[in-house]
C-alpha positions in Angstrom: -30.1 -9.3 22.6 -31.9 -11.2 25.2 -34.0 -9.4 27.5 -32.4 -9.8 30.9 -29.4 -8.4 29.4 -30.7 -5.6 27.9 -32.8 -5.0 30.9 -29.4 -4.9 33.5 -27.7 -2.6 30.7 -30.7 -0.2 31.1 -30.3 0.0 34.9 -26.5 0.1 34.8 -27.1 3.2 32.2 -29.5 4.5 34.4 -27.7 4.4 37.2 -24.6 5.6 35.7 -25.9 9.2 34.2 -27.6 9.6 38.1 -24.4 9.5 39.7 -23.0 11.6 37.1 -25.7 13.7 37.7 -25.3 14.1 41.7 -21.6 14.5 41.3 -21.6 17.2 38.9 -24.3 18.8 41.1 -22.6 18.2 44.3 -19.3 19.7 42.5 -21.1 22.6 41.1 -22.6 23.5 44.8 -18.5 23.2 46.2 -17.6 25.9 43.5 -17.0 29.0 45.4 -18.1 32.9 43.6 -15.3 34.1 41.9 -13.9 37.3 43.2 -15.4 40.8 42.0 -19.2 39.5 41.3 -21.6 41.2 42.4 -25.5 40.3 43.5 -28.3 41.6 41.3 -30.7 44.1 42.8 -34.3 42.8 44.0 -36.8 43.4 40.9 -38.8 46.0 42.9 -35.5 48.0 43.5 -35.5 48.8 39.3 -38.9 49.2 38.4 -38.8 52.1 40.7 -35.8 53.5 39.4 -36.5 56.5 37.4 -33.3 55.9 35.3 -33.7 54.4 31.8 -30.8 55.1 30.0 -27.6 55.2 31.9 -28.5 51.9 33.9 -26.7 49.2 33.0 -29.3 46.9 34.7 -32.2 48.2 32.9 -30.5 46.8 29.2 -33.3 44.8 28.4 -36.3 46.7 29.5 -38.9 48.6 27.5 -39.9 52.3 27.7 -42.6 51.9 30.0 -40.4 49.4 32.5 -41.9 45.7 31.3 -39.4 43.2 30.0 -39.2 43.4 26.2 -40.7 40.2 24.7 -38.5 38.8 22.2 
């Protein structure tokens, strides 16, 4: 393939996946919340919380209130 060519096809292919990007992006800021989600709690707001077992927010977090490494 000759190089001019090859070079155009790179910024055509270049240029295609970036406006695939921006409208996918500007498509995915449109999207409004569905209906019954709520917002997560601030991190300070749980490692006060003196509830370990019942809270459903507090799944993934150790005994002594770090984030489990996995």
């Amino acid at each position: 393939m000759e190089q001019p060519l090859a070079i155009a096809l790179s910024i055509i292919l270049i240029i295609g996946l970036a406006a695939i990007f921006v409208v996918s992006f500007v498509l995915y800021r449109k999207t409004p919340e569905p209906k019954g989600i709520e917002k997560m709690p601030e991190e300070s707001v749980c490692a006060g919380c003196e509830q370990k077992d019942g809270c459903l927010l507090n799944l993934y977090r150790s005994e002594n209130g770090n984030k489990e490494e996995k």
